[in-house]
Biopython code that builds the backbone (N, CA, C, O; Angstrom):
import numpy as np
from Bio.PDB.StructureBuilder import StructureBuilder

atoms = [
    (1, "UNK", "N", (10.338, 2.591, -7.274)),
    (1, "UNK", "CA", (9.815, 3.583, -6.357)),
    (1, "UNK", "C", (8.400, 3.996, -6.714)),
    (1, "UNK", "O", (7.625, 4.176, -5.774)),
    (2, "UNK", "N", (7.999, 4.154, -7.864)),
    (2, "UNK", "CA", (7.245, 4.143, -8.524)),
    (2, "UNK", "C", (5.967, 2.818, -8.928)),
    (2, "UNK", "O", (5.663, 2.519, -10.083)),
    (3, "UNK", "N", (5.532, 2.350, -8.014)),
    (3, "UNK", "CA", (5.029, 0.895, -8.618)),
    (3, "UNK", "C", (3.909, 0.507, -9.885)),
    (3, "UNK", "O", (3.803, -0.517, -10.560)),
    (4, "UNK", "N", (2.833, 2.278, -9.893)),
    (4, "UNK", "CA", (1.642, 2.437, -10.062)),
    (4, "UNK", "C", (0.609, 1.542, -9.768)),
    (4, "UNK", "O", (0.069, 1.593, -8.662)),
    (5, "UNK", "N", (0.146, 0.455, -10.898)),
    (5, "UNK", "CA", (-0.886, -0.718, -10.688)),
    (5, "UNK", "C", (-0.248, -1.697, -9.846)),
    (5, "UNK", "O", (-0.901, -2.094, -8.881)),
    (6, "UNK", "N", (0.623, -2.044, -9.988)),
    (6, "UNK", "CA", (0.990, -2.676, -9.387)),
    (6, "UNK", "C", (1.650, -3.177, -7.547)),
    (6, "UNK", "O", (2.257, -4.194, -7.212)),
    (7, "UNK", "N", (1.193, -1.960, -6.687)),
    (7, "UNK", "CA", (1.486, -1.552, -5.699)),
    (7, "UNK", "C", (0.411, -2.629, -4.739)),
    (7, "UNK", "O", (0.918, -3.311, -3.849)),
    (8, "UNK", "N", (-0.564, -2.673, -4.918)),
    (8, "UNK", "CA", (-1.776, -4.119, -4.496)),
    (8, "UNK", "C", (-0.438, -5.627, -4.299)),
    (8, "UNK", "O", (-0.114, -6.358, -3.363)),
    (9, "UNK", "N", (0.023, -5.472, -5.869)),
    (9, "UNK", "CA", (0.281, -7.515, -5.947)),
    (9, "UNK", "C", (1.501, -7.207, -5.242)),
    (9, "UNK", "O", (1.672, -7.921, -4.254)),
    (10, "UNK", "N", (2.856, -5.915, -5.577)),
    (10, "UNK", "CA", (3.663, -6.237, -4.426)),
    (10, "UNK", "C", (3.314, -6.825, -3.108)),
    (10, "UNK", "O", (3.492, -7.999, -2.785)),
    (11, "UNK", "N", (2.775, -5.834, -2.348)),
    (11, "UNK", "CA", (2.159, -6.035, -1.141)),
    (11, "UNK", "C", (1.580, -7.479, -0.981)),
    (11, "UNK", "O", (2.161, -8.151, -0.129)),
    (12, "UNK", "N", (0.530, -8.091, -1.650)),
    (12, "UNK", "CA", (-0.187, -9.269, -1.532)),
    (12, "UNK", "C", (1.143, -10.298, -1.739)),
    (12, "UNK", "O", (1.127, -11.113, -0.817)),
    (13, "UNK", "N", (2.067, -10.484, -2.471)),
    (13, "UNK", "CA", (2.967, -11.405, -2.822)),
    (13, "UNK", "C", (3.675, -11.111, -1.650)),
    (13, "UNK", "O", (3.935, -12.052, -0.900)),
    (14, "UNK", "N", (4.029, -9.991, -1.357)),
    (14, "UNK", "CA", (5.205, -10.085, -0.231)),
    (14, "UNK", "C", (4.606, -10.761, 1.170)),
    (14, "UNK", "O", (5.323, -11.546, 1.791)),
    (15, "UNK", "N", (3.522, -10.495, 1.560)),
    (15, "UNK", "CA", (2.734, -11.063, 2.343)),
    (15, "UNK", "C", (2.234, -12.351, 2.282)),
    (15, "UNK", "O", (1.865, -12.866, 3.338)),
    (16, "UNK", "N", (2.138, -13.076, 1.065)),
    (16, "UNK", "CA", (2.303, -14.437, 0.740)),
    (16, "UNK", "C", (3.221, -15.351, 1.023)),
    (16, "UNK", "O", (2.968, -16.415, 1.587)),
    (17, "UNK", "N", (4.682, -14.875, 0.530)),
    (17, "UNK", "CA", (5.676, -15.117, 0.786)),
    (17, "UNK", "C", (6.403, -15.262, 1.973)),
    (17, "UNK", "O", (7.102, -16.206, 2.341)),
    (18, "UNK", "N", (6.062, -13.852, 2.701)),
    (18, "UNK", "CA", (6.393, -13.992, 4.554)),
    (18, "UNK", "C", (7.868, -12.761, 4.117)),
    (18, "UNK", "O", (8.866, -12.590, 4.816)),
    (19, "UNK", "N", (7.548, -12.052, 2.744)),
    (19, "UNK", "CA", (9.223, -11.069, 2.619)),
    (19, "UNK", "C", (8.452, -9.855, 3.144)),
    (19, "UNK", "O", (7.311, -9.692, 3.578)),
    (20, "UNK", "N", (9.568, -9.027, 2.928)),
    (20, "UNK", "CA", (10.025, -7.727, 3.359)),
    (20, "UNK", "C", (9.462, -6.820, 1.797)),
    (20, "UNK", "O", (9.674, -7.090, 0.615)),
    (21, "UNK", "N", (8.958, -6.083, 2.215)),
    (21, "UNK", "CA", (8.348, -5.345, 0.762)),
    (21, "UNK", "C", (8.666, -3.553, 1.356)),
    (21, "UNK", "O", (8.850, -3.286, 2.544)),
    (22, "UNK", "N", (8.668, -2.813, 0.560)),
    (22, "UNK", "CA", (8.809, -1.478, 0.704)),
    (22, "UNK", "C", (7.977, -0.853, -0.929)),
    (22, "UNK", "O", (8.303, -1.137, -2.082)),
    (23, "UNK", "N", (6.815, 0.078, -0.437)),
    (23, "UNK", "CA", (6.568, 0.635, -1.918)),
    (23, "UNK", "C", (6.320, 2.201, -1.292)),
    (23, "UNK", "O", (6.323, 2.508, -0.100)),
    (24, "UNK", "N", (6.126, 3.011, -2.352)),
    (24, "UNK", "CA", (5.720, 4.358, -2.192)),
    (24, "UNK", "C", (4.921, 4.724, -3.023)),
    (24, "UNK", "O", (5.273, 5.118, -4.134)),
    (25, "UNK", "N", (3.614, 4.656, -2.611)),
    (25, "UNK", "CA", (2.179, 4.682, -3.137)),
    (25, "UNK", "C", (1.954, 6.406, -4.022)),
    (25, "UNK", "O", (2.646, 7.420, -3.930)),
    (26, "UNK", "N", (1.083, 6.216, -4.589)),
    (26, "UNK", "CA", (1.300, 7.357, -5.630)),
    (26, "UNK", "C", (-0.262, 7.185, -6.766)),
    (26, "UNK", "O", (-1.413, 7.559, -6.542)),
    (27, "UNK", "N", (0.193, 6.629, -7.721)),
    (27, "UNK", "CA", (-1.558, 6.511, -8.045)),
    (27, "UNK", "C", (-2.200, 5.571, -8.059)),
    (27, "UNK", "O", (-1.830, 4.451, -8.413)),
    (28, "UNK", "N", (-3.638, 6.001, -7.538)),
    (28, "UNK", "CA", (-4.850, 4.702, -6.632)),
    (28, "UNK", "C", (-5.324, 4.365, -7.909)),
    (28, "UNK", "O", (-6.066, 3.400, -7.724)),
    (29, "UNK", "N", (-5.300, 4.625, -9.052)),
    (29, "UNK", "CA", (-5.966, 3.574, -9.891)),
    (29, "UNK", "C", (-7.703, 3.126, -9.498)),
    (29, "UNK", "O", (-8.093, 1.972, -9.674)),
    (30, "UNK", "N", (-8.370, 3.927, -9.103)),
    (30, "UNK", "CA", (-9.992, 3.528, -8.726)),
    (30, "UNK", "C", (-10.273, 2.880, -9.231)),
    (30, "UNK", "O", (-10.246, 1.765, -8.711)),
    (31, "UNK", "N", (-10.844, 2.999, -10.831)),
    (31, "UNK", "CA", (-11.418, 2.538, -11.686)),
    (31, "UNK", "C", (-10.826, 1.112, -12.283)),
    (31, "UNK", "O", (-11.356, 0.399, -13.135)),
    (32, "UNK", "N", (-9.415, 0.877, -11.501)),
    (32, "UNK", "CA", (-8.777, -0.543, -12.412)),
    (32, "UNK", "C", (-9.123, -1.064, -10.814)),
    (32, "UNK", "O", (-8.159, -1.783, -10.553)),
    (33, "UNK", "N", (-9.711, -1.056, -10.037)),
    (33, "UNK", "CA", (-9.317, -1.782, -8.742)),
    (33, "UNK", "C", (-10.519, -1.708, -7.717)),
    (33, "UNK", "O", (-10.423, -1.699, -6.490)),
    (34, "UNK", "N", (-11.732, -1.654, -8.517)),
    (34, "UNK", "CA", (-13.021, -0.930, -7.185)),
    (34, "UNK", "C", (-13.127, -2.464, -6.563)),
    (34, "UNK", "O", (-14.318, -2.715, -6.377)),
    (35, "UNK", "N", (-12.401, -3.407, -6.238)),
    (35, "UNK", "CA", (-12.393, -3.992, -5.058)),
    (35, "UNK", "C", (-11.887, -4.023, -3.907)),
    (35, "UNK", "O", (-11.983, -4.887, -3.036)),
    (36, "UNK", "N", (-11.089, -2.611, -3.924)),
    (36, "UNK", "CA", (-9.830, -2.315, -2.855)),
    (36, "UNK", "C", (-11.150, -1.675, -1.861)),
    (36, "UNK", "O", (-11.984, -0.890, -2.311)),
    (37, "UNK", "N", (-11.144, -2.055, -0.798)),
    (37, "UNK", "CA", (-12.055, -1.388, 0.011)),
    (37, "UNK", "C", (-11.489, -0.692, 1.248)),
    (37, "UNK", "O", (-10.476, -1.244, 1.676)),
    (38, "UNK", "N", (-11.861, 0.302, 1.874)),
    (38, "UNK", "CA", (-11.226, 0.520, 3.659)),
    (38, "UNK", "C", (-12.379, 0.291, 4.569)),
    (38, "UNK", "O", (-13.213, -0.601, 4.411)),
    (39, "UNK", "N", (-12.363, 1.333, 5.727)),
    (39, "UNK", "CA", (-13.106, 1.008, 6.613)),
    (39, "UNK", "C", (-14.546, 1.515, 5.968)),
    (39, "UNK", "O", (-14.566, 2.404, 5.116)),
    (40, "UNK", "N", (-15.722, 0.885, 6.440)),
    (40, "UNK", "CA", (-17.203, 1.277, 6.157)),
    (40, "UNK", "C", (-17.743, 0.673, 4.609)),
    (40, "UNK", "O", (-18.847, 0.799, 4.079)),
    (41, "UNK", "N", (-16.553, -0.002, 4.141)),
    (41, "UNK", "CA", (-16.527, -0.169, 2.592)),
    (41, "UNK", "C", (-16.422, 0.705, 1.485)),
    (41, "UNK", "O", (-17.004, 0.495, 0.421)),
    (42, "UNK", "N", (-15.578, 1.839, 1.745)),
    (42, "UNK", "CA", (-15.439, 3.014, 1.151)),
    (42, "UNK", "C", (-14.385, 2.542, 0.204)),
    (42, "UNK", "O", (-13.274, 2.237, 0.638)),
    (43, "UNK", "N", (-14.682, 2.464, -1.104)),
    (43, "UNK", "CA", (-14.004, 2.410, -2.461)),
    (43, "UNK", "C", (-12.232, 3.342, -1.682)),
    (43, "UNK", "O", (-12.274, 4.320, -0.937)),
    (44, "UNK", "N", (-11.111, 2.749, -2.091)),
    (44, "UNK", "CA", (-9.836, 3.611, -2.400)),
    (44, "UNK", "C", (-9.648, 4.389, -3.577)),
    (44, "UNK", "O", (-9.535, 4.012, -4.744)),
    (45, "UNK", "N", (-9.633, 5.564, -3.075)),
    (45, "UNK", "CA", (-10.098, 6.710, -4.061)),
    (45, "UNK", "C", (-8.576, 7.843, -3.783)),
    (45, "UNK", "O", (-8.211, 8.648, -4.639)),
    (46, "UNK", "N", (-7.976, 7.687, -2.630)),
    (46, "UNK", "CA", (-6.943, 8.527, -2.514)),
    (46, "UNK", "C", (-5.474, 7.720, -1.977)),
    (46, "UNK", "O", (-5.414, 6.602, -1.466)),
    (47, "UNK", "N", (-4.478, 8.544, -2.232)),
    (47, "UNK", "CA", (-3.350, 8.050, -1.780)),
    (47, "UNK", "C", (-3.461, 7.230, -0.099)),
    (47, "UNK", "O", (-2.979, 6.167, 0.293)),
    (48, "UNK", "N", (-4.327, 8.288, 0.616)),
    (48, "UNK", "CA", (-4.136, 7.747, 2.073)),
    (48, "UNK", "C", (-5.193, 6.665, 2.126)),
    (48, "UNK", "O", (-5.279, 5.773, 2.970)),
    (49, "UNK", "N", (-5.986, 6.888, 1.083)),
    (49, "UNK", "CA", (-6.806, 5.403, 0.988)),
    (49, "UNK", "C", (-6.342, 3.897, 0.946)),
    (49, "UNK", "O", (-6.600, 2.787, 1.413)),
    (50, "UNK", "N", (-5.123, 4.851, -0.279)),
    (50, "UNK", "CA", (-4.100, 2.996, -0.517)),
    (50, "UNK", "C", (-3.094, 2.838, 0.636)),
    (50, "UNK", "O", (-2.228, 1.978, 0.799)),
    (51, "UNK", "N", (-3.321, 3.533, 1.134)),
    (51, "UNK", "CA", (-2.135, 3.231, 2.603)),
    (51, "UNK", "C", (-2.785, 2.817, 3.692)),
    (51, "UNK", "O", (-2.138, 2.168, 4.514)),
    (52, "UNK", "N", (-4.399, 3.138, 3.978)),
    (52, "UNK", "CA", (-4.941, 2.632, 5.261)),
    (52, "UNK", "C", (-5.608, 1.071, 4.278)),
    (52, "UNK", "O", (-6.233, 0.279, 4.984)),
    (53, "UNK", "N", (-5.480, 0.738, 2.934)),
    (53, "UNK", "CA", (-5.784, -0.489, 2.512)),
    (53, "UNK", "C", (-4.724, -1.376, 2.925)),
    (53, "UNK", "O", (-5.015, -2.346, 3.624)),
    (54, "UNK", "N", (-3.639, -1.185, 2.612)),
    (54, "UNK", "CA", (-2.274, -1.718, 2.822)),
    (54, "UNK", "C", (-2.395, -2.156, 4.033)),
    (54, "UNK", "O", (-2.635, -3.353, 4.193)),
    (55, "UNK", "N", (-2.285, -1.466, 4.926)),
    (55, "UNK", "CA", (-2.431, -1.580, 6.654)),
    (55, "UNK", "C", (-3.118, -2.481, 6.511)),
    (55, "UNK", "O", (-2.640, -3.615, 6.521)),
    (56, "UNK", "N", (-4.465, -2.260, 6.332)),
    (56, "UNK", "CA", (-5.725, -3.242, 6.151)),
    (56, "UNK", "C", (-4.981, -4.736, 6.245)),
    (56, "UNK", "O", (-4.722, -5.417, 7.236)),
    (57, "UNK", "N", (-4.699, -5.018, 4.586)),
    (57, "UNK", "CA", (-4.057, -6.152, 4.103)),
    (57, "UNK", "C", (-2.767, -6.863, 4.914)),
    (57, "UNK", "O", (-2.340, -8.006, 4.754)),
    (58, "UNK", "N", (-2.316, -5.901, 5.770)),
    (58, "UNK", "CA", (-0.440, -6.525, 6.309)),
    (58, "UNK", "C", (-1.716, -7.043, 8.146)),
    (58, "UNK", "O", (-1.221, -7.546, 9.156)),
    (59, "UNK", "N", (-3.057, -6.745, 8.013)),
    (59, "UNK", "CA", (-3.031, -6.748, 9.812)),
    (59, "UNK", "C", (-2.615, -8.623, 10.202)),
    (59, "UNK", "O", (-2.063, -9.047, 11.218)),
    (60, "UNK", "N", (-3.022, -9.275, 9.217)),
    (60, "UNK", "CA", (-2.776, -10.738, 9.858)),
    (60, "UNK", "C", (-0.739, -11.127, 10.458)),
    (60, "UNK", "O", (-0.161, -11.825, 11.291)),
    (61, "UNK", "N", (-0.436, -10.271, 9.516)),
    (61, "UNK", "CA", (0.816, -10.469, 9.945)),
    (61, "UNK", "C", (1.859, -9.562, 10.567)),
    (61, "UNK", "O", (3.015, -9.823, 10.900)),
    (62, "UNK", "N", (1.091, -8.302, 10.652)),
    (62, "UNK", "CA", (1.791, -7.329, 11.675)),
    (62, "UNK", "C", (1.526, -6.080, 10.987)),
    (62, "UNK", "O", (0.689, -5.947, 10.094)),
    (63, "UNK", "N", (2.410, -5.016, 11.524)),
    (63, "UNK", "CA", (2.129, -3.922, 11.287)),
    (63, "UNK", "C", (3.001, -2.507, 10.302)),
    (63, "UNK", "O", (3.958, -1.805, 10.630)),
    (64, "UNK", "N", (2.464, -2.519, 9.483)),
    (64, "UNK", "CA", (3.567, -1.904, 8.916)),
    (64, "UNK", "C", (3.866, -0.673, 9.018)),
    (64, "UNK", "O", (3.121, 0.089, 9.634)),
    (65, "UNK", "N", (5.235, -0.168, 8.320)),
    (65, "UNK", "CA", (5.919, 1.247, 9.005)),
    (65, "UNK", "C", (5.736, 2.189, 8.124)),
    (65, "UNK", "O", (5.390, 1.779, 7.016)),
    (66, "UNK", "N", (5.851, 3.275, 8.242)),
    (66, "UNK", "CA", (5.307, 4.168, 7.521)),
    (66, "UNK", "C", (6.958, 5.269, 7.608)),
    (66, "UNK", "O", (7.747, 5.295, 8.552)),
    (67, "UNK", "N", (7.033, 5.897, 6.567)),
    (67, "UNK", "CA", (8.246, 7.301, 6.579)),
    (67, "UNK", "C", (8.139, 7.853, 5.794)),
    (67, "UNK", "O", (7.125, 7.601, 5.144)),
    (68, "UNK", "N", (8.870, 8.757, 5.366)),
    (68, "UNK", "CA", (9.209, 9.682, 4.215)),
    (68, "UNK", "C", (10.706, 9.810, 3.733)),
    (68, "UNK", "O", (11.654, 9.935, 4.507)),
    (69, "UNK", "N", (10.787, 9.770, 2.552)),
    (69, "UNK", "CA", (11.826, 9.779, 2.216)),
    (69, "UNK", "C", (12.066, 11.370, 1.401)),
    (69, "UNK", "O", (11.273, 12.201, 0.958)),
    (70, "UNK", "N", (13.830, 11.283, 1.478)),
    (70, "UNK", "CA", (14.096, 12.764, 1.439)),
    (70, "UNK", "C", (14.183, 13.163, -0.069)),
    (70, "UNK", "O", (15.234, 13.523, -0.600)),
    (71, "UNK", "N", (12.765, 13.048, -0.825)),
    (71, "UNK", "CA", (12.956, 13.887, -1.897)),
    (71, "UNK", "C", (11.449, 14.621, -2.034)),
    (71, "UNK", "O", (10.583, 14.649, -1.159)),
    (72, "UNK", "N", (11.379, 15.219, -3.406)),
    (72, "UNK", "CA", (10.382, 15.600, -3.601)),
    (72, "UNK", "C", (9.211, 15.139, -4.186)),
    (72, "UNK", "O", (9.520, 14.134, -4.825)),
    (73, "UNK", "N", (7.871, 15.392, -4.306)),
    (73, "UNK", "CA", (6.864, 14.733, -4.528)),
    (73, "UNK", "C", (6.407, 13.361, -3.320)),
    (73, "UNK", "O", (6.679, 13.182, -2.133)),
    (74, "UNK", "N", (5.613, 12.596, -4.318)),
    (74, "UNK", "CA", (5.149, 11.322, -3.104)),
    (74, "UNK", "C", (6.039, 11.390, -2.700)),
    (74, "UNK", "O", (6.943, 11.643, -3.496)),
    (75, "UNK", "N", (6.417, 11.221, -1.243)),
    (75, "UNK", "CA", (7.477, 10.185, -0.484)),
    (75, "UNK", "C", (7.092, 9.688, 0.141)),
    (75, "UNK", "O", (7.936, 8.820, 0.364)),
    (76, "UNK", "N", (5.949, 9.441, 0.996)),
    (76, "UNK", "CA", (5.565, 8.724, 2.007)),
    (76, "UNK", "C", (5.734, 7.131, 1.781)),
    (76, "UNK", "O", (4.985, 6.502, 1.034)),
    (77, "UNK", "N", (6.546, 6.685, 2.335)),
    (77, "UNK", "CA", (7.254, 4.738, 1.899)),
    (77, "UNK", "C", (6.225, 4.287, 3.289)),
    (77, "UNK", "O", (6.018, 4.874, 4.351)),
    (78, "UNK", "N", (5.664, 2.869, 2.694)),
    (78, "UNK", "CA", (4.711, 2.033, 3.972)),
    (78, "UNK", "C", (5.659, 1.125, 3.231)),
    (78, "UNK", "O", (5.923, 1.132, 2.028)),
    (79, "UNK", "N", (6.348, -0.050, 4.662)),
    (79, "UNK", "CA", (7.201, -0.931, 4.172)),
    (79, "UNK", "C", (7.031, -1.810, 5.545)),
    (79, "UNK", "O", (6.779, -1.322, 6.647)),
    (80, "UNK", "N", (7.216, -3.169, 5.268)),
    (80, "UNK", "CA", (6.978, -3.843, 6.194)),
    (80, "UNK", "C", (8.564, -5.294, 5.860)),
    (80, "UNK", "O", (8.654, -5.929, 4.810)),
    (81, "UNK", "N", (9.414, -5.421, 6.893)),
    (81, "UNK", "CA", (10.575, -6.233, 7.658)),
    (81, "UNK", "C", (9.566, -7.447, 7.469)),
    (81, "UNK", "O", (8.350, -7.395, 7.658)),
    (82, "UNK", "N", (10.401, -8.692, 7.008)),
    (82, "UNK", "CA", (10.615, -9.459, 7.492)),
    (82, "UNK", "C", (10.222, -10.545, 8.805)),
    (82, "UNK", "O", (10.933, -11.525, 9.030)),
]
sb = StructureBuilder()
sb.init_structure("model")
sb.init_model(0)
sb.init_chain("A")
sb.init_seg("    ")
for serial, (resi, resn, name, xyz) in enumerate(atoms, 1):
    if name == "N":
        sb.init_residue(resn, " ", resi, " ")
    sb.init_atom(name, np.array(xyz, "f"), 0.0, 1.0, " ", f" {name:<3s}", serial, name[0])
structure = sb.get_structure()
């Protein structure tokens, strides 16, 4: 639930692969990752940064879903089917 650094290669592998991935983003890691870019080329610097990157990354193959799950702290899950 927790992925930290590793929340980028899920995503990129699952999207490689053609699977089903689910993460719940939490810390952006700037400084291990200033190649993550969004729109205008603005460094990912915040949570909603790594979530409109994500988007970014899933557009060749569709669109991914966004929710919350029922606890406390992060919950916001971006997960993308199959």
């Amino acid at each position: 639930m927790h992925p930290d650094q590793a929340t980028g290669y899920i995503v990129e592998t699952a999207l490689e692969k053609r699977k089903a991935f689910a993460v719940v983003p939490c810390c952006v890691f700037a400084n291990d990752f200033p190649e993550r870019k969004v729109s205008k080329g603005k460094l990912v610097e915040t949570v909603d940064d790594l979530i409109e990157w994500i988007k970014i990354k899933c557009k060749e193959v569709g669109e991914p879903k966004t929710g919350f799950l029922p606890m406390e702290g992060k919950n916001k899950i971006v997960y993308m089917r199959e």
